[in-house]
PDB file with SEQRES, HELIX, SHEET and CRYST1 records, atoms N, CA, C and O in Angstrom:
SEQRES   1 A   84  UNK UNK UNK UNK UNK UNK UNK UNK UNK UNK UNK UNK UNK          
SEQRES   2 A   84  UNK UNK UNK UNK UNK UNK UNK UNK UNK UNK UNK UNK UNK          
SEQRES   3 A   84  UNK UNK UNK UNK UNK UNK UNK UNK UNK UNK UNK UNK UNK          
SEQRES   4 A   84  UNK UNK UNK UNK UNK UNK UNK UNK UNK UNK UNK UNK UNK          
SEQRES   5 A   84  UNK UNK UNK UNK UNK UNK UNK UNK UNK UNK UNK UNK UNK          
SEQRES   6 A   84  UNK UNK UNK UNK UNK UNK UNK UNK UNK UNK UNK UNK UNK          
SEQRES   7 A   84  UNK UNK UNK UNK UNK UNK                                      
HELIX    1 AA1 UNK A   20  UNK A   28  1                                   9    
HELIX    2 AA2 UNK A   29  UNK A   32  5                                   4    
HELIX    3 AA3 UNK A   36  UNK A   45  1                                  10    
HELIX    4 AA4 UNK A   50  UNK A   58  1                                   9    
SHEET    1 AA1 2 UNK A  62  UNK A  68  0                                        
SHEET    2 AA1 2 UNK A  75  UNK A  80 -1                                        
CRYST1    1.000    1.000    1.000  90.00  90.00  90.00 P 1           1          
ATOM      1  N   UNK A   1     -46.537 -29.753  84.483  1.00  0.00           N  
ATOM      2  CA  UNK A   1     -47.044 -29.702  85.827  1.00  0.00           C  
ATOM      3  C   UNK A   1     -48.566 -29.601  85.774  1.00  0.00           C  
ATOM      4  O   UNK A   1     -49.177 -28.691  85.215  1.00  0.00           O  
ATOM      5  N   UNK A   2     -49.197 -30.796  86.516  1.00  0.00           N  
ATOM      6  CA  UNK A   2     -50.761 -29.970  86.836  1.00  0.00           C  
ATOM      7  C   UNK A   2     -50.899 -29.880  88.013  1.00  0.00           C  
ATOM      8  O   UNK A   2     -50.235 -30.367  88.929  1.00  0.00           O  
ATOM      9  N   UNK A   3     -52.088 -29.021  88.017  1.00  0.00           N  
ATOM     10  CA  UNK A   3     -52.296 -27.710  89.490  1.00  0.00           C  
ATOM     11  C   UNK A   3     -53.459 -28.087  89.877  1.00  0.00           C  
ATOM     12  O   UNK A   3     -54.002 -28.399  88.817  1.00  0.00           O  
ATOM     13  N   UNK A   4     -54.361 -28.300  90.889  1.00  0.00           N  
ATOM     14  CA  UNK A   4     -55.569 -28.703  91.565  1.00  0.00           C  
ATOM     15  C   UNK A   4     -56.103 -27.292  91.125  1.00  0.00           C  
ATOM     16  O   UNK A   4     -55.647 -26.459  90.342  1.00  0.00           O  
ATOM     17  N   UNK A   5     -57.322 -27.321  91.971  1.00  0.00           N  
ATOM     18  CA  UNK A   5     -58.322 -25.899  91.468  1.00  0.00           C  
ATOM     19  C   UNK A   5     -57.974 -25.130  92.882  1.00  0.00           C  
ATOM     20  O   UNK A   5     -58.691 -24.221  93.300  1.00  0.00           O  
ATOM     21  N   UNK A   6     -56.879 -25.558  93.527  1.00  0.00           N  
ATOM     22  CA  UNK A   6     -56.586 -24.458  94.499  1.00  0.00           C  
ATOM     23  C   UNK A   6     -55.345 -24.084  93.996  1.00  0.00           C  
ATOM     24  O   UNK A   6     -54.771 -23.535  94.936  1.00  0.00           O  
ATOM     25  N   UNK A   7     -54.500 -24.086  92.854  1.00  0.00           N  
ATOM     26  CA  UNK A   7     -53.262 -24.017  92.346  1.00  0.00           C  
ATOM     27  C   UNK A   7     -51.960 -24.827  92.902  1.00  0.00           C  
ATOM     28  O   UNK A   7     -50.774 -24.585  92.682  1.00  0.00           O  
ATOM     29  N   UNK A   8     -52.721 -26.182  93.933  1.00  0.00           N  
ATOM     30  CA  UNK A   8     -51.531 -26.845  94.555  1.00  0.00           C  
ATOM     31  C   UNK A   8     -51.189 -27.694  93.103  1.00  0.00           C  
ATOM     32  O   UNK A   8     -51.981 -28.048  92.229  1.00  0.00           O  
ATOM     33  N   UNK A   9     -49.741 -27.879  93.183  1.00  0.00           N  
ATOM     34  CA  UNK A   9     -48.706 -28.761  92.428  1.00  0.00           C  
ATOM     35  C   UNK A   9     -49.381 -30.723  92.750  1.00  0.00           C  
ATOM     36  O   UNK A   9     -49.273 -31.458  93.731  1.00  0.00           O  
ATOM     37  N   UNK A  10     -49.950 -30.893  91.562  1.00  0.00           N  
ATOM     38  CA  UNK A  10     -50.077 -32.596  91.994  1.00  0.00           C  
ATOM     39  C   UNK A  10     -49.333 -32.852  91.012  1.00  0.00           C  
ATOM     40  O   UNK A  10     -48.519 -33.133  91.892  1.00  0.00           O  
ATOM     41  N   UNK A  11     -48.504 -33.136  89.558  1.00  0.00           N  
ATOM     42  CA  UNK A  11     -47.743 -33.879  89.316  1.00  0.00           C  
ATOM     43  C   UNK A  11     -46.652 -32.854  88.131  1.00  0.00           C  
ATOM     44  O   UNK A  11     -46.966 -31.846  87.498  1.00  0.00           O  
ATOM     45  N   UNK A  12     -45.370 -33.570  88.175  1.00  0.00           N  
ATOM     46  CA  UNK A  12     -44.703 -32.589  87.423  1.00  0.00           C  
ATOM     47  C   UNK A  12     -43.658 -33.730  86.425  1.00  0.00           C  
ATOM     48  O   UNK A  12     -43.162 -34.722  86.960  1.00  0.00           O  
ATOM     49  N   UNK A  13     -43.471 -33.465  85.196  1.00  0.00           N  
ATOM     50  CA  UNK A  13     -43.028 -34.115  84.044  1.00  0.00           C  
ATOM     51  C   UNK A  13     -42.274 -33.421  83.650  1.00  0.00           C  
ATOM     52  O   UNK A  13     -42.611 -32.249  83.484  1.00  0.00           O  
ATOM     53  N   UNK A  14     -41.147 -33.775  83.384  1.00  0.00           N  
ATOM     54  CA  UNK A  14     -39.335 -32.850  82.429  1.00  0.00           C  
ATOM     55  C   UNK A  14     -39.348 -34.358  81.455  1.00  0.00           C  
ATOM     56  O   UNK A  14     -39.928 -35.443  81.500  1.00  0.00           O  
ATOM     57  N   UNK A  15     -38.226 -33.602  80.486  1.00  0.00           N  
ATOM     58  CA  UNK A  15     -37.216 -34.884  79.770  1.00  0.00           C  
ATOM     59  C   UNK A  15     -37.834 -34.335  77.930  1.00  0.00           C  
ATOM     60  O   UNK A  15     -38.523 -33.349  77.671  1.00  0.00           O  
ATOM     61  N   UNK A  16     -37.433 -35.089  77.216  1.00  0.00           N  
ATOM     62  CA  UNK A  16     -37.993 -34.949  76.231  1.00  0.00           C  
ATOM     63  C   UNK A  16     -38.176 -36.217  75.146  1.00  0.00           C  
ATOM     64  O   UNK A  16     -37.649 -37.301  75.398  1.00  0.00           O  
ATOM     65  N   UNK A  17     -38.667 -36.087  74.375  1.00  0.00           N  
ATOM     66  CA  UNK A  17     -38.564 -37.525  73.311  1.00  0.00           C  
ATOM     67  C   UNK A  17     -40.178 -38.120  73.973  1.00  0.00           C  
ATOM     68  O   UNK A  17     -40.183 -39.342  73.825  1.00  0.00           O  
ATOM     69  N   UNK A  18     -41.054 -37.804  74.411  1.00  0.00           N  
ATOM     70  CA  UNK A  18     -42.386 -38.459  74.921  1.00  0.00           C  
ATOM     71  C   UNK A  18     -43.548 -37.270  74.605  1.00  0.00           C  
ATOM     72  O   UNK A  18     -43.406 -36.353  73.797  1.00  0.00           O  
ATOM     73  N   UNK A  19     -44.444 -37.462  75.244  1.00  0.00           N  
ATOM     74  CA  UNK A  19     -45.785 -36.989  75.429  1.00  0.00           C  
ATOM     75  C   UNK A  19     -45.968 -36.244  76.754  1.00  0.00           C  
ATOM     76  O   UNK A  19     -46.681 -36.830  77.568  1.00  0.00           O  
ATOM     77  N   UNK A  20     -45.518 -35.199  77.083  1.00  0.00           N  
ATOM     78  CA  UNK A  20     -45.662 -35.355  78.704  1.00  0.00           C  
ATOM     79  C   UNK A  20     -46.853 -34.829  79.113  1.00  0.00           C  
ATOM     80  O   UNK A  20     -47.173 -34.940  80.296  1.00  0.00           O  
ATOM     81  N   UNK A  21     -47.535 -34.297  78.362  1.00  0.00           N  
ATOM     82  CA  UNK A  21     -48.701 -33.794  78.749  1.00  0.00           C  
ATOM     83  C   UNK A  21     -49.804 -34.983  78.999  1.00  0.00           C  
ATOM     84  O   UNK A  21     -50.740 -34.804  79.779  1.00  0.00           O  
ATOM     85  N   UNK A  22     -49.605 -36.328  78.211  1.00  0.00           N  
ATOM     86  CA  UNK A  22     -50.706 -37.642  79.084  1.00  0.00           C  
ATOM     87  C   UNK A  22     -50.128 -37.930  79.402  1.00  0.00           C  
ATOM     88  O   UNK A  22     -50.435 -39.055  79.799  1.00  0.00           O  
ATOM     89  N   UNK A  23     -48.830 -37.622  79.695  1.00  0.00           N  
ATOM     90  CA  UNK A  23     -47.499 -38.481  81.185  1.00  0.00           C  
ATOM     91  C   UNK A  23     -48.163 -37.595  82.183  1.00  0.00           C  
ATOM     92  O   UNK A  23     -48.137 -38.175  83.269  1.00  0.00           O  
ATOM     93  N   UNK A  24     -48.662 -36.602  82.259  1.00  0.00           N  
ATOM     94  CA  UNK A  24     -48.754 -35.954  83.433  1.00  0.00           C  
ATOM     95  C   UNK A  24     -50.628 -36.312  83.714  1.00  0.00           C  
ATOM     96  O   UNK A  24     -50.976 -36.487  84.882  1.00  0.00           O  
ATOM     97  N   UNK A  25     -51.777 -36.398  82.512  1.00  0.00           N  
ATOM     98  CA  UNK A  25     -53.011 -36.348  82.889  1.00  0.00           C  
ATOM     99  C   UNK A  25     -52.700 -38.239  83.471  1.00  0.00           C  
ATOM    100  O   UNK A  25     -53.036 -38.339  84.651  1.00  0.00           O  
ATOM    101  N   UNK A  26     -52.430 -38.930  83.173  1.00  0.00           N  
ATOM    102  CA  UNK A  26     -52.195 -40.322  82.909  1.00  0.00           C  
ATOM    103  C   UNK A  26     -51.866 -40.718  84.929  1.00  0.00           C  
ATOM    104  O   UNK A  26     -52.426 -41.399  85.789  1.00  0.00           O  
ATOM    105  N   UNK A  27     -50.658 -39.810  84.859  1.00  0.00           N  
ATOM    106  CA  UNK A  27     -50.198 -40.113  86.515  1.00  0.00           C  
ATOM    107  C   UNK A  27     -51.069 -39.390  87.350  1.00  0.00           C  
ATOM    108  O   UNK A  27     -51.032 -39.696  88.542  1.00  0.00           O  
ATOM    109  N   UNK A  28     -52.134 -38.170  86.874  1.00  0.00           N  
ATOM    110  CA  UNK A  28     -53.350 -37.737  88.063  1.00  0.00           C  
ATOM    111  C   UNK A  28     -54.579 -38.403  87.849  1.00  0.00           C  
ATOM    112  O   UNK A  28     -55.408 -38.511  88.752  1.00  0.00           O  
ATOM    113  N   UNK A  29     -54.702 -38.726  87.038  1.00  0.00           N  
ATOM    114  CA  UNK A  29     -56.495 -39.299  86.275  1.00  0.00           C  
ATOM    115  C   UNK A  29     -56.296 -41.347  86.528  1.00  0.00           C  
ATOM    116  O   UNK A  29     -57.100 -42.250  86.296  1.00  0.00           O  
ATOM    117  N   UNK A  30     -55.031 -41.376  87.017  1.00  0.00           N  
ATOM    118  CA  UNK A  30     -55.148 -42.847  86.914  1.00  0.00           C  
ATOM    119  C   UNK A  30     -56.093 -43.736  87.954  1.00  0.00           C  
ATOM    120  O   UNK A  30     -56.544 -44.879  87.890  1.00  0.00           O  
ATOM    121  N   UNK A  31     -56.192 -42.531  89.076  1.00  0.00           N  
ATOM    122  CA  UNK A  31     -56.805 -43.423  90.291  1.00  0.00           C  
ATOM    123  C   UNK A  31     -58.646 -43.468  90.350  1.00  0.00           C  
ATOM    124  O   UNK A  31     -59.396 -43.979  91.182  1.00  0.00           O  
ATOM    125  N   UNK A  32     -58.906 -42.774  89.211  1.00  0.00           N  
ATOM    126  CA  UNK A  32     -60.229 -42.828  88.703  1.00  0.00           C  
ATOM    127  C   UNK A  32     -60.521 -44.238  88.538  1.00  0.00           C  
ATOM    128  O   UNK A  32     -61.655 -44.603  88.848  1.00  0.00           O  
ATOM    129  N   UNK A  33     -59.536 -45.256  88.020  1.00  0.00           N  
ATOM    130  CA  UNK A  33     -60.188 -46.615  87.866  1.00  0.00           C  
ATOM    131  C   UNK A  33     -60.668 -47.511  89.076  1.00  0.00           C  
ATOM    132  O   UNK A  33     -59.801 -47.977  89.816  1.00  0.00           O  
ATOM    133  N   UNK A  34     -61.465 -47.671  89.220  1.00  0.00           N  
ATOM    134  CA  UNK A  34     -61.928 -48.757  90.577  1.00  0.00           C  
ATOM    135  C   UNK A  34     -61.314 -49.872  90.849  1.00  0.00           C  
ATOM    136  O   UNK A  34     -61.431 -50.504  91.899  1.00  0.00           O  
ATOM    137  N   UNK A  35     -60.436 -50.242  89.640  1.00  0.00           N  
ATOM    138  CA  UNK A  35     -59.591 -51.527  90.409  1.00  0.00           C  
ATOM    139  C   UNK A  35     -58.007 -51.973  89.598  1.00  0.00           C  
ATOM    140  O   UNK A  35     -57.785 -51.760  88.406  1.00  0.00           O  
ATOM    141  N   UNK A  36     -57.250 -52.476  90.348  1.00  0.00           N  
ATOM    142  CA  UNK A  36     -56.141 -52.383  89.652  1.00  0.00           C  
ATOM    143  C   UNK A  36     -55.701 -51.960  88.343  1.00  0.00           C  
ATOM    144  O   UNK A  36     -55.028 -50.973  88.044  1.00  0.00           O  
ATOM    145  N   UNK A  37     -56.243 -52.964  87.529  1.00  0.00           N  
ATOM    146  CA  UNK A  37     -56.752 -53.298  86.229  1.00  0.00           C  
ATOM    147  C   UNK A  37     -56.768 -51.706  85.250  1.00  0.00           C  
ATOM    148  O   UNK A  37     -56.020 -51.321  84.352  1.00  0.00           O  
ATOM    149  N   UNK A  38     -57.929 -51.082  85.883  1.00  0.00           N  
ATOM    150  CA  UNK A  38     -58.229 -50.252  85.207  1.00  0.00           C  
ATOM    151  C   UNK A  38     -57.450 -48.718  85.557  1.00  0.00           C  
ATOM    152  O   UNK A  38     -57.775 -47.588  85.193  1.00  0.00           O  
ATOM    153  N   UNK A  39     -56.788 -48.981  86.045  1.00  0.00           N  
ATOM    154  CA  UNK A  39     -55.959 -47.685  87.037  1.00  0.00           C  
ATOM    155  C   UNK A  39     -54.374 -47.996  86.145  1.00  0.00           C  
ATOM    156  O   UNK A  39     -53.526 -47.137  85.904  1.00  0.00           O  
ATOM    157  N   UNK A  40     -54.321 -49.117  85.861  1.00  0.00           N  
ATOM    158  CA  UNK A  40     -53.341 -49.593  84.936  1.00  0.00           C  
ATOM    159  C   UNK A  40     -53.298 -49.458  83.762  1.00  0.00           C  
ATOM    160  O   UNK A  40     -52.226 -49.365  83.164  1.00  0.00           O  
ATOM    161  N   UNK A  41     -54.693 -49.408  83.057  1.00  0.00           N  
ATOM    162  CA  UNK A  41     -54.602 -49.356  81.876  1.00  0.00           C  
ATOM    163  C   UNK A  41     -54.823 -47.579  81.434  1.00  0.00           C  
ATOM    164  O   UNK A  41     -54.599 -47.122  80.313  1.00  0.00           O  
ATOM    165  N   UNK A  42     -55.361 -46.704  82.762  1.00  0.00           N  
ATOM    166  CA  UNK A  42     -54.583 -45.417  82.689  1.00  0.00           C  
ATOM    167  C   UNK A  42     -53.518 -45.080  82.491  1.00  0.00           C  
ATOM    168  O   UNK A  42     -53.203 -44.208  81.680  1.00  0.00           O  
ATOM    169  N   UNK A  43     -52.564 -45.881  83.389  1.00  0.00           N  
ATOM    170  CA  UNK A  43     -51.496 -45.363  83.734  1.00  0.00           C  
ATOM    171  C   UNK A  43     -50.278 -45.761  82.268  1.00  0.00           C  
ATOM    172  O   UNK A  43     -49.380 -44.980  81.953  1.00  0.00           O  
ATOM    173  N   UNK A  44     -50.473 -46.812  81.710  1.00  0.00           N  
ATOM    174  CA  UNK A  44     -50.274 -47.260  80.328  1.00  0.00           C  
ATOM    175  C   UNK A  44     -50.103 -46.018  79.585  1.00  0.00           C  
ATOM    176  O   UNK A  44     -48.963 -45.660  79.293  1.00  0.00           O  
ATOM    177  N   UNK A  45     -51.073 -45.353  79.264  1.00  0.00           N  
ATOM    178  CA  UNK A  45     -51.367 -44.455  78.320  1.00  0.00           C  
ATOM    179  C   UNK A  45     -50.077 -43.585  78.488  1.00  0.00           C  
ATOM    180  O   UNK A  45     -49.205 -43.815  77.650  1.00  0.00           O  
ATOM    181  N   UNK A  46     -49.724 -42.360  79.683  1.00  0.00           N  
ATOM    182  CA  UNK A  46     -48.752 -41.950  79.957  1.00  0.00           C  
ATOM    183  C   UNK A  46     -47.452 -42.128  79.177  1.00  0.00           C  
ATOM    184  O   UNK A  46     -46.565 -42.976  79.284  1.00  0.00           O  
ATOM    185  N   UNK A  47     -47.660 -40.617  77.995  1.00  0.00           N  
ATOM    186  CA  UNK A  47     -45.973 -40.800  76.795  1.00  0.00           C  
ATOM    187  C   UNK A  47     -47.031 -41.010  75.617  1.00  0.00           C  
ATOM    188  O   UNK A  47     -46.950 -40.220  74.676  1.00  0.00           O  
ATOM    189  N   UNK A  48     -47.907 -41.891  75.583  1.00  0.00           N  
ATOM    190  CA  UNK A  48     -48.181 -42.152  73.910  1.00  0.00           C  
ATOM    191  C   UNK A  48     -49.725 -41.469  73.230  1.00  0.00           C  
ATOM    192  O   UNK A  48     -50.415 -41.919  72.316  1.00  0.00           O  
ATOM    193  N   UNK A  49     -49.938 -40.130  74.143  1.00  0.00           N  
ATOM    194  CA  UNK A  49     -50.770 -39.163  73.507  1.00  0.00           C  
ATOM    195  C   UNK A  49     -51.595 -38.652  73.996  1.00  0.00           C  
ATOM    196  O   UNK A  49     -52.007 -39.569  74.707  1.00  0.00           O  
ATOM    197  N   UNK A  50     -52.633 -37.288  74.325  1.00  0.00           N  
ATOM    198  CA  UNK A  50     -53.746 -37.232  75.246  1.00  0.00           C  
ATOM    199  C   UNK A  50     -54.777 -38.250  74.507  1.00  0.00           C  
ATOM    200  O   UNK A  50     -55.453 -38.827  75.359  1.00  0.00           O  
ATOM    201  N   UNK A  51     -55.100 -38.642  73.196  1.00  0.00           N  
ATOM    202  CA  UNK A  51     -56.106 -39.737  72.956  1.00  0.00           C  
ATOM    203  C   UNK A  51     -56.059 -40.264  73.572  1.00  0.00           C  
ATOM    204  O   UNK A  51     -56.998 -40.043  74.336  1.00  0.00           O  
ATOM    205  N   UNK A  52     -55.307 -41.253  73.991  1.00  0.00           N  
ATOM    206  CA  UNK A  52     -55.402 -42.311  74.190  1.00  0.00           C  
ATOM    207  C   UNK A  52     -55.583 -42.230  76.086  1.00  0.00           C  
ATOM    208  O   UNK A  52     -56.471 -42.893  76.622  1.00  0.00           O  
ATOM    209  N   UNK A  53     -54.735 -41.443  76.831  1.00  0.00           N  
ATOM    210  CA  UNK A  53     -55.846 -40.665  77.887  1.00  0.00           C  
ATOM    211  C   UNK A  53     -57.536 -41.454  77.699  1.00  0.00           C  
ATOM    212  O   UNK A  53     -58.129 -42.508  77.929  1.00  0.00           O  
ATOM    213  N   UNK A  54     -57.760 -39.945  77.062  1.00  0.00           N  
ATOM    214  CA  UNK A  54     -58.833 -40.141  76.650  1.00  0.00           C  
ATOM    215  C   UNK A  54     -59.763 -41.400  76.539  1.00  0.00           C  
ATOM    216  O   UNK A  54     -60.652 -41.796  77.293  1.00  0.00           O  
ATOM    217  N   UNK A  55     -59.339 -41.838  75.511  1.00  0.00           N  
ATOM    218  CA  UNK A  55     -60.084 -43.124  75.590  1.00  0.00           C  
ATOM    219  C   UNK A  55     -59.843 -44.450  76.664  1.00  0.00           C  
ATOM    220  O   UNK A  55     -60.677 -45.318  76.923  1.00  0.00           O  
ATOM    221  N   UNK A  56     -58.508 -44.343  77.183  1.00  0.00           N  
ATOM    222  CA  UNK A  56     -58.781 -45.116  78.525  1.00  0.00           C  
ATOM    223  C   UNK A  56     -59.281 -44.813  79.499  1.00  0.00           C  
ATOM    224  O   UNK A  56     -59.427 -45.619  80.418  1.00  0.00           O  
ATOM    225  N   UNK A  57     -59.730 -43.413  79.566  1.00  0.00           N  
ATOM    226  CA  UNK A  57     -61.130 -42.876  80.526  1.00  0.00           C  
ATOM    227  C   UNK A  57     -62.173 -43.152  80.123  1.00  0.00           C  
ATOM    228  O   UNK A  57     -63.042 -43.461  80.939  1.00  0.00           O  
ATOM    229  N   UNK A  58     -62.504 -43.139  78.536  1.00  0.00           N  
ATOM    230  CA  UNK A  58     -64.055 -42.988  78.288  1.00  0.00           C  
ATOM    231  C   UNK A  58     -64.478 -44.577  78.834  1.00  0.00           C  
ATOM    232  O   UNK A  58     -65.527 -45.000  79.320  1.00  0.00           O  
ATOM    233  N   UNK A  59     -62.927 -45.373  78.466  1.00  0.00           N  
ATOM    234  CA  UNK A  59     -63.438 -47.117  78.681  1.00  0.00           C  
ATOM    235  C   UNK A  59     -64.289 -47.487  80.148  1.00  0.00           C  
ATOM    236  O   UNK A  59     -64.978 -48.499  80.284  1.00  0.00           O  
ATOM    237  N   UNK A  60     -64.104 -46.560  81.081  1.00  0.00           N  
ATOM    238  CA  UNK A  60     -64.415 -47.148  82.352  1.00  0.00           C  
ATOM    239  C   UNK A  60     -65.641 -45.629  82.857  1.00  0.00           C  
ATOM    240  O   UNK A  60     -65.834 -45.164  83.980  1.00  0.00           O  
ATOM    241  N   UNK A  61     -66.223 -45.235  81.586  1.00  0.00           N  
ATOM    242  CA  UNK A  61     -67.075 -43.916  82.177  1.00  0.00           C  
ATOM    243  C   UNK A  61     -66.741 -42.407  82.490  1.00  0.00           C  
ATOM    244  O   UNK A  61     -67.560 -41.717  83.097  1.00  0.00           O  
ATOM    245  N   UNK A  62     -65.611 -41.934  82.096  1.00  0.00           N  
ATOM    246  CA  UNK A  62     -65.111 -40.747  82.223  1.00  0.00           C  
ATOM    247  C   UNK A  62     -64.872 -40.207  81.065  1.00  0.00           C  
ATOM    248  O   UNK A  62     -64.269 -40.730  80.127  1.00  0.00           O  
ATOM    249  N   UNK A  63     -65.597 -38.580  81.141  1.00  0.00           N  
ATOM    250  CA  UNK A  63     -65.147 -38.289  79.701  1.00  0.00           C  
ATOM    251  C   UNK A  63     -63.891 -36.996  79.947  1.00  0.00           C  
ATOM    252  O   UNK A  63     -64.055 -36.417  81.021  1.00  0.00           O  
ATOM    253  N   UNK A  64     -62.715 -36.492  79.134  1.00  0.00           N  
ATOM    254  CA  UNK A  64     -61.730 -35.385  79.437  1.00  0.00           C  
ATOM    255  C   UNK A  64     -62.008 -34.672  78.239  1.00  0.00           C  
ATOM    256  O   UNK A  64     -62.050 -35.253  77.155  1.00  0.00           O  
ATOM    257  N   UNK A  65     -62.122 -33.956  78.312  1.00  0.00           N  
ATOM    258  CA  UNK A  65     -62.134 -32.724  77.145  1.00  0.00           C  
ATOM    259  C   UNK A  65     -61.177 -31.209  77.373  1.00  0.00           C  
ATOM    260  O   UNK A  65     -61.145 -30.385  78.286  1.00  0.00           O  
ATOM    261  N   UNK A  66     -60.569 -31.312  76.274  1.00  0.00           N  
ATOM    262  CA  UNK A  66     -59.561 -29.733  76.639  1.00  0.00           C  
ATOM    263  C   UNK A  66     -60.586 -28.806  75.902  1.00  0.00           C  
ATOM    264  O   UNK A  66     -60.956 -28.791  74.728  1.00  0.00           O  
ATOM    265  N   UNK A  67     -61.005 -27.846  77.254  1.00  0.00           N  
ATOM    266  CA  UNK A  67     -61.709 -26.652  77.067  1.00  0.00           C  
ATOM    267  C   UNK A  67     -61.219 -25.096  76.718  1.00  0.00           C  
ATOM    268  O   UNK A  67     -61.901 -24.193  76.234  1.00  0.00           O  
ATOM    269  N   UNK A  68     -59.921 -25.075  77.090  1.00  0.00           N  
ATOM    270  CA  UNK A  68     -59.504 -24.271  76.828  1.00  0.00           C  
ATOM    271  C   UNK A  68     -57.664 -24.161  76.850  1.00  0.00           C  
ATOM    272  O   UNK A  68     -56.921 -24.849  77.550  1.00  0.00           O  
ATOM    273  N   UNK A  69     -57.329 -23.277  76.041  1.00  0.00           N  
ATOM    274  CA  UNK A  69     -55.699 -23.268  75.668  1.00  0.00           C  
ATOM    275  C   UNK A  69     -54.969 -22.100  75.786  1.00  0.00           C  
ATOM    276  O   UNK A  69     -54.222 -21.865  74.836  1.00  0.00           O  
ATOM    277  N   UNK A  70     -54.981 -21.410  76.576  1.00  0.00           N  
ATOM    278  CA  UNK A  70     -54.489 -20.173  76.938  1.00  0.00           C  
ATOM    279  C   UNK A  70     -52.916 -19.765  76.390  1.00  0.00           C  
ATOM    280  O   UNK A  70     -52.713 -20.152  75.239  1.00  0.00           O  
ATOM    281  N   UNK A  71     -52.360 -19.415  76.704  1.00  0.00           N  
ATOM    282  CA  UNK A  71     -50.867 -19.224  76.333  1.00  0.00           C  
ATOM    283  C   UNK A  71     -49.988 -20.154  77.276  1.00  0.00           C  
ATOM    284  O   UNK A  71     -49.126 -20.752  76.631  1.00  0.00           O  
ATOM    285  N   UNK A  72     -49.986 -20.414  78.568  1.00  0.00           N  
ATOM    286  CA  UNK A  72     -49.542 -20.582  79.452  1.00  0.00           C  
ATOM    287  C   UNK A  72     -50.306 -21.795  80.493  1.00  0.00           C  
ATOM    288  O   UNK A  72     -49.993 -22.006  81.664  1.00  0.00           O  
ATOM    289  N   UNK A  73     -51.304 -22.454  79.764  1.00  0.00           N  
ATOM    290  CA  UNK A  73     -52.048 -23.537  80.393  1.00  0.00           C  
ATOM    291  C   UNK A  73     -53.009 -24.249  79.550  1.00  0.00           C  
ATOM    292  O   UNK A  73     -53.676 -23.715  78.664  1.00  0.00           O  
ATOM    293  N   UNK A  74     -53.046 -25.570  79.898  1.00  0.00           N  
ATOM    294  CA  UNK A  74     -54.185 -26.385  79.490  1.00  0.00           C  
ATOM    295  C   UNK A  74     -55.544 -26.606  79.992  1.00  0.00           C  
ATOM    296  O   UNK A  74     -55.418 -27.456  80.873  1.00  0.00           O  
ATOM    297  N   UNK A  75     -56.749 -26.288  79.889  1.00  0.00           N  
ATOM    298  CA  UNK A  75     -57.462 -26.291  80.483  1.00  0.00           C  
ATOM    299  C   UNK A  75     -58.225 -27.652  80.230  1.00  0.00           C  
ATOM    300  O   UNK A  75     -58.448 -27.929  79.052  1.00  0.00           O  
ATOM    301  N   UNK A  76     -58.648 -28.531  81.205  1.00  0.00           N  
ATOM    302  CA  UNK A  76     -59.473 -29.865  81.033  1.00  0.00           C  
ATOM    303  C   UNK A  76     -60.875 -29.934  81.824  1.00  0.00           C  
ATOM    304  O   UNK A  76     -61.156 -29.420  82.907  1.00  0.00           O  
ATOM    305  N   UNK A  77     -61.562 -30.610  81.089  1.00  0.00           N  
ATOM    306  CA  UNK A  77     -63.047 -30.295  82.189  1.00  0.00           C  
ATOM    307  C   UNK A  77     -63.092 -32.250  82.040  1.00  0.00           C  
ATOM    308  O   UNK A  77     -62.967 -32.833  80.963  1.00  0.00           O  
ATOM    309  N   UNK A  78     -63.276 -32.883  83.261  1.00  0.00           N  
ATOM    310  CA  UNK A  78     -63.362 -34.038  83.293  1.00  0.00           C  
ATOM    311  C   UNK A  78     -65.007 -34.491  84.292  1.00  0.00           C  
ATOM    312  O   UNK A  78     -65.443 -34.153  85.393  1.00  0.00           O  
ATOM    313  N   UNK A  79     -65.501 -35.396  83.189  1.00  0.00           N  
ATOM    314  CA  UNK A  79     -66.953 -35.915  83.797  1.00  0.00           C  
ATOM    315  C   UNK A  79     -67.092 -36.782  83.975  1.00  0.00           C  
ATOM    316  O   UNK A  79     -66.275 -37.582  83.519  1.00  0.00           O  
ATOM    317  N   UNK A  80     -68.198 -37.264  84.746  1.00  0.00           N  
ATOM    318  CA  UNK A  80     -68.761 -39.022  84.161  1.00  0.00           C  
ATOM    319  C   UNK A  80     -69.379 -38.803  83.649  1.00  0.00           C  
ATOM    320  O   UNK A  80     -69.997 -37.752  83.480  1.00  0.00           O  
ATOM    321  N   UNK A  81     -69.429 -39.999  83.105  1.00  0.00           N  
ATOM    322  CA  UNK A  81     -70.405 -40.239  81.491  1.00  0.00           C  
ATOM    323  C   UNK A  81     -72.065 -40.806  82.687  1.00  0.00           C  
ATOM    324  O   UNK A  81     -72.057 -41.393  83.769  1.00  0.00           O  
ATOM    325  N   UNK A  82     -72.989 -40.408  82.036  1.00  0.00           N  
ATOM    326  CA  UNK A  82     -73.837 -40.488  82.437  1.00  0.00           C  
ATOM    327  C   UNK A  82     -74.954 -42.370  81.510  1.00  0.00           C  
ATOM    328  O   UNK A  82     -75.296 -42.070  80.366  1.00  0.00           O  
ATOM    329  N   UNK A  83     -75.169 -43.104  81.693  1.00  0.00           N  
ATOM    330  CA  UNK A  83     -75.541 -43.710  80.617  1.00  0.00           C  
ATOM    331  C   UNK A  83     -77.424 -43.587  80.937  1.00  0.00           C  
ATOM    332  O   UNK A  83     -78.112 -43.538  81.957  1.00  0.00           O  
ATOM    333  N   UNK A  84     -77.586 -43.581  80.096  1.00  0.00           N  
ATOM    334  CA  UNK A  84     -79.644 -43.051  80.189  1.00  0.00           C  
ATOM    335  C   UNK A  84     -79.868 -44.667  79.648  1.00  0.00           C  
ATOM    336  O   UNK A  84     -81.004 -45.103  79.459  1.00  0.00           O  
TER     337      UNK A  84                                                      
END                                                                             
């Protein structure tokens, strides 16, 4: 399950045999892409790892980093990439 920064419920993942943790960043972080295309090739990722997350964000300017790992949560800090 991830939680907004007001603790509302935006997406929730069961089952087993996958990745659900970029099944779950994959189905909230997908609408970051500006156009089909790239909202797709988020949504792809979802099951086959947070890398790869990852790097289908960094592709279009977003960076995700897990900041912290508590017992009971994942913590992510997500940016744009700035280019100088």
């Amino acid at each position: 399950m991830i939680e907004n920064h007001n603790g509302e419920k935006c997406c929730s993942v069961s089952g087993c045999g996958y990745c659900k943790e970029s099944t779950a960043l994959a189905d909230v972080l997908q609408f970051l892409g500006e156009t089909d295309e790239q909202q797709n090739s988020i949504a792809r990722t979802g099951g086959a790892g947070v890398s790869s997350v990852v790097d289908a964000l960094n592709a279009i300017g977003w960076k995700l980093e897990a900041i912290a790992r508590p017992k009971t949560a994942d913590v992510y800090q997500l940016s744009r990439i700035v280019s100088e």
